[in-house]
C-alpha positions in Angstrom: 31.5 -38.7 -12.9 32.6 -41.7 -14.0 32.3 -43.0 -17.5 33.5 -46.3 -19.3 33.0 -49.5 -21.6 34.6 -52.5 -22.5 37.8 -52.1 -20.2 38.3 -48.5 -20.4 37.1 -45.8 -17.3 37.3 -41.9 -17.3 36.7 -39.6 -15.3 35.3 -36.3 -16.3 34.0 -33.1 -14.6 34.2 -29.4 -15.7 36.4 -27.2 -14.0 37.1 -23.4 -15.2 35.3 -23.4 -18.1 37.0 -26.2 -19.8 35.8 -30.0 -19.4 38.8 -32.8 -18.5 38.7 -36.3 -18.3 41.2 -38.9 -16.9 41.6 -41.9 -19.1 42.1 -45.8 -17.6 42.8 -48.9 -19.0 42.6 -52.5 -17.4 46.1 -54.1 -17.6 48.1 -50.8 -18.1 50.8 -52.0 -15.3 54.4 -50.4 -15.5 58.1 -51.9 -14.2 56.8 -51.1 -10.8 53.2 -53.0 -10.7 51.4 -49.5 -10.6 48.6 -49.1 -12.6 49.3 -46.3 -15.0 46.4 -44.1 -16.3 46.8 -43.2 -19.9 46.6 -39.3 -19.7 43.9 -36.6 -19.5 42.2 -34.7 -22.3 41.3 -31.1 -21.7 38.6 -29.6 -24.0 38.0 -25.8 -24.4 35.4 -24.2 -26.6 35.7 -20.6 -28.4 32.6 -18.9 -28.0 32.8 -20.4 -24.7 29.4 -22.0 -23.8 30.9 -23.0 -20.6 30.9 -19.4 -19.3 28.2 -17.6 -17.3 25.5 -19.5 -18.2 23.4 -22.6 -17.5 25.1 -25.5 -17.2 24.1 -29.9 -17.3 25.9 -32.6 -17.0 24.5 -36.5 -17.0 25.5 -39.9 -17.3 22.9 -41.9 -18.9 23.3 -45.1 -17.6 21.5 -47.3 -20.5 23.2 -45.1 -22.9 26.7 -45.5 -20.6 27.4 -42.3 -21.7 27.7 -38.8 -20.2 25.7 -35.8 -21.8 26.9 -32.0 -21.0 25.2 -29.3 -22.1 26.5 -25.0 -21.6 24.7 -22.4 -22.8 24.7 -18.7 -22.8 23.9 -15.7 -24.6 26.5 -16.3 -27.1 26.6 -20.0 -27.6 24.7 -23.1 -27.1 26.7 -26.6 -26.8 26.2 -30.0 -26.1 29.4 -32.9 -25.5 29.0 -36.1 -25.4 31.2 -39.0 -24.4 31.4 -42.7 -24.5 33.5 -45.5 -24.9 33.0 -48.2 -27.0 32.0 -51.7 -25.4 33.8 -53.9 -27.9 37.0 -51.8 -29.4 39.3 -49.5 -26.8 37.7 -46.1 -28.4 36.9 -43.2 -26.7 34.4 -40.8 -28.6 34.0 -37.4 -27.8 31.1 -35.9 -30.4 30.7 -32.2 -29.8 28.0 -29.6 -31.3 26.7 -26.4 -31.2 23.9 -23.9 -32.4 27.2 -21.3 -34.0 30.2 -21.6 -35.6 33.2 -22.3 -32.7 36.9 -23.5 -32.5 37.5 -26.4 -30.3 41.4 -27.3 -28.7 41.6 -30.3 -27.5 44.7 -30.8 -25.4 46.7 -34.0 -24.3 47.9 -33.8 -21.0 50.6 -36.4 -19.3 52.5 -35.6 -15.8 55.3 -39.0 -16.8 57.4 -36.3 -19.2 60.2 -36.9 -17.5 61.2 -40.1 -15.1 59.6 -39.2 -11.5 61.5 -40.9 -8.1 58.6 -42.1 -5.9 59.4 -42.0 -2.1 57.2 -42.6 0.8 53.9 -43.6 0.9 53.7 -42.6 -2.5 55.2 -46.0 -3.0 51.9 -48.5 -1.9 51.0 -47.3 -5.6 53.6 -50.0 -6.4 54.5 -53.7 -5.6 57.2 -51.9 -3.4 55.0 -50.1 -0.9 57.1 -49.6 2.1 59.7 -51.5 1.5 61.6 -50.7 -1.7 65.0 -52.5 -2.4 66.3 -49.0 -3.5 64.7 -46.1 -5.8 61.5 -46.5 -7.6 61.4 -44.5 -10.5 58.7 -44.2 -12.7 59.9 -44.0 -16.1 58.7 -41.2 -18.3 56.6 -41.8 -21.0 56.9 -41.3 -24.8 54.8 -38.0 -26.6 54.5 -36.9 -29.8 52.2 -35.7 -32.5 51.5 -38.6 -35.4 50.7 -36.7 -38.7 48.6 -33.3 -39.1 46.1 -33.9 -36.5 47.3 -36.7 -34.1 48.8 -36.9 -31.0 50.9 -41.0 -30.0 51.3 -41.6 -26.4 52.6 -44.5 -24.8 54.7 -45.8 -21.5 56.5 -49.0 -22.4 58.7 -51.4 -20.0 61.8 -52.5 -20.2 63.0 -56.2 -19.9 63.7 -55.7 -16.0 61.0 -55.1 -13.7 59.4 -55.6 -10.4 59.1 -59.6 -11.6 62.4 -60.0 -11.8 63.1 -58.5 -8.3 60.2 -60.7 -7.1 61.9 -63.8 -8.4 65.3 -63.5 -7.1 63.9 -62.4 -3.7 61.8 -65.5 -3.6 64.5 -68.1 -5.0 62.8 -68.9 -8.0 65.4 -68.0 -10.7 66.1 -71.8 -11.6 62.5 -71.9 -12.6 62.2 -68.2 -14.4 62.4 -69.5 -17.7 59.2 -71.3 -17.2 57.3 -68.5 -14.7 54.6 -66.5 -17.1 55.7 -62.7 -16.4 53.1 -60.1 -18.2 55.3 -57.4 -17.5 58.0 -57.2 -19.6 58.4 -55.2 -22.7 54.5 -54.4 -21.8 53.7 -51.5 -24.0 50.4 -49.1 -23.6 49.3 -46.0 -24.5 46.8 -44.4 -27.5 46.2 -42.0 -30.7 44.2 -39.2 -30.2 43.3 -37.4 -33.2 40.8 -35.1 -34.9 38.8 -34.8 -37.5 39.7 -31.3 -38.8 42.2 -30.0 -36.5 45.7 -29.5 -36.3 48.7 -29.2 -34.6 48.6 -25.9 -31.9 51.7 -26.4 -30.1 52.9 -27.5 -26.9 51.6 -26.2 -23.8 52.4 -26.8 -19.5 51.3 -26.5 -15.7 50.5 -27.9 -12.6 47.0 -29.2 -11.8 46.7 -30.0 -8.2 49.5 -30.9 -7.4 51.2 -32.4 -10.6 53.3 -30.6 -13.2 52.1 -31.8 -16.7 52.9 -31.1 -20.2 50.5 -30.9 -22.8 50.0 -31.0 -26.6 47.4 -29.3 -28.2 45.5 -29.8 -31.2 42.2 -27.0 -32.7 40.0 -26.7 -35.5 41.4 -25.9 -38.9 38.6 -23.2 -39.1 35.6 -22.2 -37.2 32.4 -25.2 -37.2 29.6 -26.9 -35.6 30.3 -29.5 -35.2 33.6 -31.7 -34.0 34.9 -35.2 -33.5 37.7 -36.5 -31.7 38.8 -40.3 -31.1 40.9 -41.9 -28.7 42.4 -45.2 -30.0 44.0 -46.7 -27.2 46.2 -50.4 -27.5 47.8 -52.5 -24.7 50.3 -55.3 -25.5 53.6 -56.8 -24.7 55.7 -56.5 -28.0 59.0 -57.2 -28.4 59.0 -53.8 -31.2 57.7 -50.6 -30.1 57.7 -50.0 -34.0 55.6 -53.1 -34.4 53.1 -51.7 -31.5 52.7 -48.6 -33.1 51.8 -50.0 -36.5 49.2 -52.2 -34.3 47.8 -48.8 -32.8 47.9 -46.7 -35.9 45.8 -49.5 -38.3 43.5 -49.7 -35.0 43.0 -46.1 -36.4 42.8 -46.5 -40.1 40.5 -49.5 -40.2 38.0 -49.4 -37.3 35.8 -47.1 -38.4 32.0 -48.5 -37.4 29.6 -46.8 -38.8 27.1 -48.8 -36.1 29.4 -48.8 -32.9 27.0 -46.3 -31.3 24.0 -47.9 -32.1 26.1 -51.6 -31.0 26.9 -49.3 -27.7 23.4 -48.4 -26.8 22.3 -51.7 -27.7 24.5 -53.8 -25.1 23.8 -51.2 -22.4 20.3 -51.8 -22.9 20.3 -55.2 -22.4 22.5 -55.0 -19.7 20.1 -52.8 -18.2 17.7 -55.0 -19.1 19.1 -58.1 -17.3 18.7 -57.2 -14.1 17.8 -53.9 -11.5 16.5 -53.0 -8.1 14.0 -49.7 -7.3 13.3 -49.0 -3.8 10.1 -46.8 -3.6 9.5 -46.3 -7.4 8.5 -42.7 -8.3 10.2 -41.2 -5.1 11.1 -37.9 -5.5 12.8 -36.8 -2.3 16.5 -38.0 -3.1 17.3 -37.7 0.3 14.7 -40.4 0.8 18.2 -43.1 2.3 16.2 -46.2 1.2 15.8 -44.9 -2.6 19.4 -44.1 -2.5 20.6 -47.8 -1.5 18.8 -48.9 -4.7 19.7 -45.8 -6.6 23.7 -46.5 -5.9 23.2 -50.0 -6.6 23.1 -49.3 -9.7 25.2 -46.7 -10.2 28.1 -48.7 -8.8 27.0 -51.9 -11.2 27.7 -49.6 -14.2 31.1 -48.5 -12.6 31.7 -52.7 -12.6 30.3 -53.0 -16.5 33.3 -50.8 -17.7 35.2 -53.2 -17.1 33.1 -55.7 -18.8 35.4 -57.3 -20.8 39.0 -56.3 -19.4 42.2 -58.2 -19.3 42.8 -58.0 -15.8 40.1 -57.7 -13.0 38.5 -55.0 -11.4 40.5 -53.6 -8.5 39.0 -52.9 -5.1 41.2 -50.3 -4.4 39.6 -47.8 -7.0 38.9 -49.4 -10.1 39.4 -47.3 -13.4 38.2 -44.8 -11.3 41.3 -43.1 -9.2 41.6 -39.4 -9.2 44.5 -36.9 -7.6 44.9 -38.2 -4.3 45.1 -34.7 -2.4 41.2 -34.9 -2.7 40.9 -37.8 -0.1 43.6 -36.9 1.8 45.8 -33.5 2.0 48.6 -35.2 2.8 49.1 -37.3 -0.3 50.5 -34.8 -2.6 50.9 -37.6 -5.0 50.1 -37.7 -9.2 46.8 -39.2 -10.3 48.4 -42.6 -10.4 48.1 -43.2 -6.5 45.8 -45.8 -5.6 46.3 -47.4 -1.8 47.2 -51.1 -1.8 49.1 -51.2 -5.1 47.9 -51.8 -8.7 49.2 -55.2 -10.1 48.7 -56.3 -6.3 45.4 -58.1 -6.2 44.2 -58.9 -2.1 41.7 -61.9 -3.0 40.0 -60.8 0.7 38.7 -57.8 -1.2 38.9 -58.6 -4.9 36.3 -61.6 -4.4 33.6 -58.9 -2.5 33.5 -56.9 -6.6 32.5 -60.3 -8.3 30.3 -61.7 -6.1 27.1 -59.7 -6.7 27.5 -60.4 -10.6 25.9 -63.6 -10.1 22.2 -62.5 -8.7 22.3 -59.0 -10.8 22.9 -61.7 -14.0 26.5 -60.5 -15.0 28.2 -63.8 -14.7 29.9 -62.8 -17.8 31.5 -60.0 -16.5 33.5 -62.5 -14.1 35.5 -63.9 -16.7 38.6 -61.4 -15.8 39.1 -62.6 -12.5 38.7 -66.2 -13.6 41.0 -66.1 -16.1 43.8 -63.6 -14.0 44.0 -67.1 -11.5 44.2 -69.4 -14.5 46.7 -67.3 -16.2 48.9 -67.6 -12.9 47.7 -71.2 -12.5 51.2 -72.4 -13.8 53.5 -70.2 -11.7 51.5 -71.2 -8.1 52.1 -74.3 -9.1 55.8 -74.1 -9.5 56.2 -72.4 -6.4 54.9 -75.6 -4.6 57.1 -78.1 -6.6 59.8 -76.0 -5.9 59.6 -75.1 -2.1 58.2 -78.1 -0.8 58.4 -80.8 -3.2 54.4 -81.3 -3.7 51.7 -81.0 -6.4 49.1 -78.4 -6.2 49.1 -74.2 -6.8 49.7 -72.0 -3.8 48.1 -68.7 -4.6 48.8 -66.4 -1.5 46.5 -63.8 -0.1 48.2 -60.4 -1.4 49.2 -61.9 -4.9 51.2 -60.2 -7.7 49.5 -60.5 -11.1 52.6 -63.0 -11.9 51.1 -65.3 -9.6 53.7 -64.8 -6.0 53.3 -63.2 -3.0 53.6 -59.3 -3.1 57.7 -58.6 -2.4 56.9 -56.4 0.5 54.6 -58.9 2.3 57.1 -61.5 1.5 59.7 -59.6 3.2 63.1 -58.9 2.6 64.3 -59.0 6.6 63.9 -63.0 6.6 65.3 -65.3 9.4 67.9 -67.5 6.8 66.5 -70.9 7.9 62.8 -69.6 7.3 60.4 -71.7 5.0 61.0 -69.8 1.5 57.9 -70.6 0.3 56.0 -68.9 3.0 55.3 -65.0 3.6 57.2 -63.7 6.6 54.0 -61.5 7.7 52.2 -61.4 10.7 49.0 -60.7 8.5 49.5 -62.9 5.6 51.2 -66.3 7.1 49.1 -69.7 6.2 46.4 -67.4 4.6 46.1 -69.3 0.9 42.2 -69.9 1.3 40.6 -67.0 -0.5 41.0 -68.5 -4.0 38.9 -71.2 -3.1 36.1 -68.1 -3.4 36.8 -67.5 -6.9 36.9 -71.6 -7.7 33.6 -71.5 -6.2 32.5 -68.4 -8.2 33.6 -70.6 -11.4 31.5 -73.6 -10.2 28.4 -70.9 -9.4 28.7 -69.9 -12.8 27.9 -72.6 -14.5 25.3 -73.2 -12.0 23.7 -70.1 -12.7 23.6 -69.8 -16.4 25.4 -72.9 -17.5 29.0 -71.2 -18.3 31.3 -73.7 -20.0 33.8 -74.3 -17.0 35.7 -76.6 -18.7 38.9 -74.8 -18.8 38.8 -73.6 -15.1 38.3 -77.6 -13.8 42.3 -77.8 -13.6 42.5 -74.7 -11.4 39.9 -75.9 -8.8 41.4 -79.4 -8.5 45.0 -77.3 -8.7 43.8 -75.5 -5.9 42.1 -78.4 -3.5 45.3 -80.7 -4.1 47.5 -77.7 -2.5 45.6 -78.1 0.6 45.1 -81.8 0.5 49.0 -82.5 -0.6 50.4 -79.3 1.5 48.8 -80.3 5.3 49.9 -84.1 5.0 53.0 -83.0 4.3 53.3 -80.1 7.2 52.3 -83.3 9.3 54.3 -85.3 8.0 56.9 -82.8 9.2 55.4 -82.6 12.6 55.8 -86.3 13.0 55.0 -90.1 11.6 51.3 -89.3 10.8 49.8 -87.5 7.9 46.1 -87.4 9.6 44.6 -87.1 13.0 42.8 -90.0 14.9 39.9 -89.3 12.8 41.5 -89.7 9.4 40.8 -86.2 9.2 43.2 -83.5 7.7 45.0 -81.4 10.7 45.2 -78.1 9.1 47.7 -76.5 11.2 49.1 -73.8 11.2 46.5 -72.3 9.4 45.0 -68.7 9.3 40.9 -67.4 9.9 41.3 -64.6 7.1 43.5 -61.9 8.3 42.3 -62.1 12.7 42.6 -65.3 13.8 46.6 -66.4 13.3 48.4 -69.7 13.8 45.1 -71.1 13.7 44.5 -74.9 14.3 40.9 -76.3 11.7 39.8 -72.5 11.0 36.1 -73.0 10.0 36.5 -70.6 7.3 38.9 -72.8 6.0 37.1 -75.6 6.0 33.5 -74.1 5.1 35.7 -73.2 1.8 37.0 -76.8 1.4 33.9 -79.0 1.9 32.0 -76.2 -0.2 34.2 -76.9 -3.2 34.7 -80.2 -3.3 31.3 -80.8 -3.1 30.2 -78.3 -6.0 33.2 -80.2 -7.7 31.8 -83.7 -7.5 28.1 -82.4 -8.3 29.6 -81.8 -11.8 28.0 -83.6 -14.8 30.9 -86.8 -15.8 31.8 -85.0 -18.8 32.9 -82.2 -17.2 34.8 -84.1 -14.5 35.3 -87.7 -15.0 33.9 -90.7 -12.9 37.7 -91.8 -11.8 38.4 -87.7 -10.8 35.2 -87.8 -8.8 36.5 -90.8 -6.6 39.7 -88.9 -5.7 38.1 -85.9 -4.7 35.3 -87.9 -2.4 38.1 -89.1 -1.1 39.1 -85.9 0.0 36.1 -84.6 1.2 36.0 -87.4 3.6 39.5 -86.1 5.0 37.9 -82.8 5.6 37.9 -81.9 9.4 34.0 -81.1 10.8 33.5 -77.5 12.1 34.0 -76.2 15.3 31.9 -74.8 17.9 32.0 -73.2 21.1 29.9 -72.1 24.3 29.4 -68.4 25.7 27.0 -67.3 27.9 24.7 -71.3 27.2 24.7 -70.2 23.5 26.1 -72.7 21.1 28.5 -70.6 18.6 30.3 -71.1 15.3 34.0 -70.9 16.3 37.0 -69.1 14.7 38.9 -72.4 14.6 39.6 -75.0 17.0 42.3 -73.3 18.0 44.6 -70.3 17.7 47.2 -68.1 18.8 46.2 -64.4 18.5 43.8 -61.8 17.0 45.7 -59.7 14.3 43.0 -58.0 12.3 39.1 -57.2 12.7 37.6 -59.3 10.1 34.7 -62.5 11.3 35.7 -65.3 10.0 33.6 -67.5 12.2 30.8 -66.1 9.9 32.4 -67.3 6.5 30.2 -70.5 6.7 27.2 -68.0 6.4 28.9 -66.2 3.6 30.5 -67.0 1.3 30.1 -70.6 2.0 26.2 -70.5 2.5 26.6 -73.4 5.1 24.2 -71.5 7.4 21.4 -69.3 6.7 17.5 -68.7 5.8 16.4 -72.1 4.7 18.7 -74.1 6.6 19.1 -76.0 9.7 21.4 -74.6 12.6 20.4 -71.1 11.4 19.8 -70.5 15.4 23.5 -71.3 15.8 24.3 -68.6 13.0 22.5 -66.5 14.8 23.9 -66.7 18.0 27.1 -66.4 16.5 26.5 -63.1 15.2 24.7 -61.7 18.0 26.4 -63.2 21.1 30.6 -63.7 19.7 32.1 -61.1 21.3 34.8 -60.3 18.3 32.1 -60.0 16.1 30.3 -57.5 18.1 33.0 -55.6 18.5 34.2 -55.5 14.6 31.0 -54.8 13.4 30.6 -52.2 10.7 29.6 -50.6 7.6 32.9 -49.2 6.4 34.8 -50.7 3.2 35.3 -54.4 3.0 33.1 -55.3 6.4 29.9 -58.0 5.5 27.9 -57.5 8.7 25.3 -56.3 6.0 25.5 -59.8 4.1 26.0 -62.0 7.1 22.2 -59.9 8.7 20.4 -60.6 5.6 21.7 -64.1 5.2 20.6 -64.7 8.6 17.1 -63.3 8.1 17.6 -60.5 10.6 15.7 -58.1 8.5 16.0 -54.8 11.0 19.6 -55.8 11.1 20.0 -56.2 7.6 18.3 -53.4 6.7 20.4 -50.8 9.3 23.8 -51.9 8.0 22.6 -52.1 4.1 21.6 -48.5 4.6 24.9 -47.5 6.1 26.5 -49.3 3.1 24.4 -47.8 0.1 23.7 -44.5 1.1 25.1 -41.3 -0.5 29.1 -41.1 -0.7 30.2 -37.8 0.6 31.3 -36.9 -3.3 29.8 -35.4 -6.2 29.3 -38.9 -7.1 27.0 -40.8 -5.1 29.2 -44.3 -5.4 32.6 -42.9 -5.2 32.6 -44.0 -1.7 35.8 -44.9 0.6 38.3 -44.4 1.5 37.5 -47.6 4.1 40.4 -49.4 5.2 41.8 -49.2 1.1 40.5 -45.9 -1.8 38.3 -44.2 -3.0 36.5 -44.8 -4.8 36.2 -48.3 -2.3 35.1 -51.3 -5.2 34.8 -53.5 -2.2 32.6 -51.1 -0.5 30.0 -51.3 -2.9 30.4 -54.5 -4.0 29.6 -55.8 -0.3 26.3 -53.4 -0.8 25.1 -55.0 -3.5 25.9 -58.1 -2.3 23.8 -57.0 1.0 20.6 -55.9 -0.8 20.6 -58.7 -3.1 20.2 -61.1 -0.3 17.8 -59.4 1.6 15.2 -59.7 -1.5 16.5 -63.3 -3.0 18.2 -66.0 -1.6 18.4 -69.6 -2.7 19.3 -73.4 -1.1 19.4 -76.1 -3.3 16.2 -75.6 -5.6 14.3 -73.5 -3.2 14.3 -69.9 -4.0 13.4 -67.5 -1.3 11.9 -64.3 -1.7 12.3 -61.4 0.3 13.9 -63.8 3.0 15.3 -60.1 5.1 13.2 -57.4 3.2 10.8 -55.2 5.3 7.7 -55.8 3.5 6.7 -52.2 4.5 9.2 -50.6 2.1 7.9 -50.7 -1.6 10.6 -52.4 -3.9 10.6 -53.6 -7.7 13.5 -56.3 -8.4 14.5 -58.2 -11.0 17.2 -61.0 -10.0 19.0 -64.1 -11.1 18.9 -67.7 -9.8 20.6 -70.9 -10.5 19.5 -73.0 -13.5 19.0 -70.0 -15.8 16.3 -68.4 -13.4 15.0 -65.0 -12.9 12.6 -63.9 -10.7 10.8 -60.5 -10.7 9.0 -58.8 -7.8 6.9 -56.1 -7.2 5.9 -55.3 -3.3 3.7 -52.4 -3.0 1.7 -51.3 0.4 3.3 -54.5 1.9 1.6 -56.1 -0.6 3.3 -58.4 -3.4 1.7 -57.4 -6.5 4.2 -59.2 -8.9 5.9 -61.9 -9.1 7.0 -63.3 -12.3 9.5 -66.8 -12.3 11.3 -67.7 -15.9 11.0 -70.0 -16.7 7.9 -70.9 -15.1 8.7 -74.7 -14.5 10.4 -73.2 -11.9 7.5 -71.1 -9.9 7.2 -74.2 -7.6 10.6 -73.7 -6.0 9.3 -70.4 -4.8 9.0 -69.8 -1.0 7.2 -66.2 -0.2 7.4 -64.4 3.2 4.1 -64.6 5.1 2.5 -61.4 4.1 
């Protein structure tokens, strides 16, 4: 069951009388780029309350905390845990009805460096194609005082960044490349009130050795707190970083953070929600379940509210011990598929999507500030390969801002292009940041964010494509342009399936979305003489493509290509993301055709992991469609927890799974086109729902259908009621 706030995740469940809990931190990356969790905490009580008894355990979502309650003959108990939304605590507050000892123990399975071989190795920026070994270095234990325990795994001053920089030939730039990895330092105080040390213990769970140290009550009570102080930084002193960590300790000591706590999940519960069949009471019921994970899986995003780094699709802060997904993977609970300071864009952009309708737009500042933090270094990487302005953010990116080293490749032709990825998958694919500069430009749509400091990054990012094709032209031969004045963007790539592609539409969907949702920017956020530059770009951008299969006119994959390499439908991208076709707008019959009649996208089609058929069916107003695939998407995981689901084509549990559900059910009950805002564009009006969801210019809009019936609809602020367009009841 998951459990989080702020930028802290755990994971707890009871197991043998005893309740654990993994602990997860955003940004905790070591030499290697693998996302290190922080340890797990095993609790034992004396009575035992756990023991032949009743039993309860709940996550309270608009307390985002989880309540367990054991009782027996002997001993009533009750546990509670949460995480504070604004300080990296984690509180455990336990009680019972008679007088028991508590030991709490400390477990880590780093206490001694570890050699990761294998498979084991796509945990890492290596994956499967290390230079030599990849250890993971052991971390640091200890107890701190009478009734503390110090953890922490620092790096050294050579890591996977400076591996990635020689590879790439970019050491006569290092000085100036940001690198967040180095002397990166992590880890937490646990202590309790009124315990003490209780020795050093050690095991194997699942298939991990561990160590632990202990700490119990001082004498027998009722009542007993523990606190996790946790603190991530890159200091040049560890000293210094553990004085940081230990005043943590001393001086926060709010009185109101759990009242704060309940107080920001209520409102964020408040923002937004969706309740298929309200009052249902058959949880089997597959339609109450897509609503019902919805929002389970929007909690799993809020603990990450405020992290450092952005939510990864492979798993979040929610990984557990791989040999529970697959039997093979005898790995240590820091496995995740796909790596952990490697960020796909492809599926990182499918978790921050839905934050704009459910009202979160907040919560998108860590992936908008993880591309403006590497802003600088994609930009170097053009200047110095090819002699141009403009950042060239790559499709599987390191958090340093260049291409994964294994993608890159290390078995390189000599005379091949350094700047480019030698990778079937990956070549010419640099599109998908133009998403999250559209997300930034949505933002401030939606609820006004000041955008100011992201400007550079979407102009960064349009000049790469602008500056980069004429010059690939100008390569080819004495033209920068076609016969059109238009842009020739070959080679190019349709996500991940349509290769050594010549105009890919999803490509240029992505390039005429953002320059125009640039240049509708007030003047004071982009100046008048700005404006001009970039209309001249958007009248370089090439039109779409189309083509002709069985008399139905199709959106193409590009105007041309070489090969199919992957199973994604990029000829769809102008539906979504790019919202160039859909409910509301003209051409929607060649949308449609598209999705029904390309033969690709009939054959890829699919509910699993990172696949949008769901999105691209509601945004096309196929309601029986939409409605098939959104149920597929939402329904029950088969875990404990209903939203842990995966593993898809990446983990468990699959953040790009879900985040492609919500994004599916939010459009079949709100989409919008320029002012218009339509409701229940793809819902069944047979099937009762209550929603609550966000629209541009500050907008909410709340529904109530009932007996196909809508009995609610309330528009804030009302000025915009007019914009409304209903479904003919």
């Amino acid at each position: 069951m998951p459990c989080g706030g702020g930028d802290v995740g755990l994971n707890v469940w009871s197991e043998n009388d005893e309740l654990l809990f993994y602990m997860a931190r955003s940004g905790t990356f070591d030499e290697n780029n693998t996302l290190l969790k922080l340890g797990r905490v095993r609790l034992r009580l004396s009575p035992n309350p756990f023991h032949g008894g009743t039993f309860k355990q709940e996550l309270k979502l608009r307390e985002g905390a989880v309540y367990i309650e054991a009782k027996n003959e002997e001993i009533s108990a009750k546990i509670n845990l949460w995480v504070e939304v604004f300080a990296p605590i984690v509180h455990v507050d336990i009680t019972a009805d008679k007088p028991m000892q508590v030991t709490a123990t400390y477990e880590n399975w780093r206490h001694q460096d570890r050699i990761t071989k294998g498979k084991e190795n796509n945990t890492n920026s290596y994956k499967w194609a290390p230079p030599g070994d990849v250890i993971t270095k052991r971390d640091r234990v200890d107890y701190e005082g009478v009734n503390g325990i110090l953890f922490y795994h620092r790096n050294g001053d050579s890591t996977v960044f400076d591996v990635t920089v020689k590879q790439q030939g970019l050491d006569r730039v290092k000085n100036q490349l940001f690198n967040p990895l180095s002397n990166l330092t992590f880890g937490g105080y646990l202590v309790g009130e009124g315990m003490q040390q209780a020795g050093e213990t050690s095991g194997k769970y699942q298939d991990t050795d561990y160590k632990g140290w202990c700490l119990k009550s001082e004498k027998l009570t009722k009542k007993q707190s523990i606190k996790i102080y946790l603190h991530t930084k890159q200091e040049k002193s560890v000293d210094t970083w553990k004085k940081e960590l230990l005043l943590l300790a001393k001086t926060k000591k709010d009185k109101e953070a759990a009242v704060k706590n309940k107080e920001w999940w209520r409102d964020f519960w408040d923002r937004s929600y969706i309740c298929i069949k309200p009052g249902n009471k058959d949880t089997g019921d597959v339609d109450w379940q897509m609503a019902r994970n919805y929002q389970l899986f929007r909690y799993m995003l809020a603990c990450n509210a405020y992290g450092e780094y952005p939510t990864k699709f492979n798993g979040g802060l929610f990984t557990y011990d791989p040999s529970r997904i697959d039997t093979a993977m005898t790995y240590t609970p820091d496995f995740r598929n796909w790596g952990g300071g490697t960020h796909t864009a492809q599926n990182q952009r499918l978790v921050y999507w839905p934050m704009l309708k459910s009202g979160d737009a907040d919560l998108m500042k860590p992936a908008f500030e993880f591309y403006q933090r590497m802003l600088k270094n994609a930009a170097l990487r053009t200047q110095t390969y090819w002699g141009h302005k403009g950042a060239s953010f790559t499709e599987q990116i390191e958090n340093f801002g260049l291409p994964n080293p294994a993608e890159y490749g290390w078995k390189r032709p000599a005379d091949f292009d350094r700047g480019m990825e030698y990778n079937a998958w990956l070549e010419y694919q640099w599109d998908t940041v133009l998403e999250f500069c559209m997300m930034v430009l949505e933002s401030h749509r939606y609820i006004g964010a000041d955008i100011r400091p992201y400007v550079p990054l979407i102009e960064s990012c349009l000049q790469f494509f602008d500056e980069h094709y004429q010059y690939l032209a100008k390569k080819r031969g004495r033209k920068a342009l076609d016969g059109d004045e238009h842009l020739v963007l070959y080679p190019g790539s349709a996500a991940e399936t349509y290769k050594m592609a010549y105009n890919a539409n999803s490509t240029i969907a992505a390039l005429k979305t953002v320059t125009e949702g640039l240049l509708a920017l007030s003047d004071t956020l982009l100046l008048p003489s700005r404006k001009a530059e970039w209309k001249q770009l958007l009248s370089r951008i090439p039109p779409l493509s189309y083509r002709t299969i069985e008399s139905h006119t199709l959106l193409a994959p590009a105007k041309l290509w070489e090969r199919v390499n992957n199973t994604e439908a990029p000829q769809l991208y102008p539906v979504f993301p790019w919202g160039i076709y859909g409910v509301g707008k003209s051409g929607l019959d060649t949308a449609r055709n598209t999705y029904w009649f390309d033969p690709d996208a009939v054959k890829f089609r699919s509910h699993l992991g990172w696949k949008q058929d769901n999105i691209f069916a509601a945004r096309l107003g196929l309601t029986d469609e939409a409605l098939r695939l959104n149920r597929l998407k939402l329904s029950n995981a088969p875990r404990r927890f209903p939203a842990f689901w995966g593993p898809g084509f990446d983990w468990v549990p699959d953040h790009n799974w879900g985040g492609s559900g919500m994004i599916g059910l939010q459009e079949m009950l709100l989409q919008t086109v320029g002012d218009k805002i339509y409701v229940l564009p793809s819902w069944p009006l047979a099937c009762d729902v209550v929603f609550k969801l966000h629209a541009p210019k500050r907008t909410t809009v709340e529904v109530e259908v009932k007996n196909g019936k809508i009995k609610k609809l309330i528009v804030s602020p009302e000025n915009r009621r007019k914009d409304v367009v209903l479904p003919e009841e």
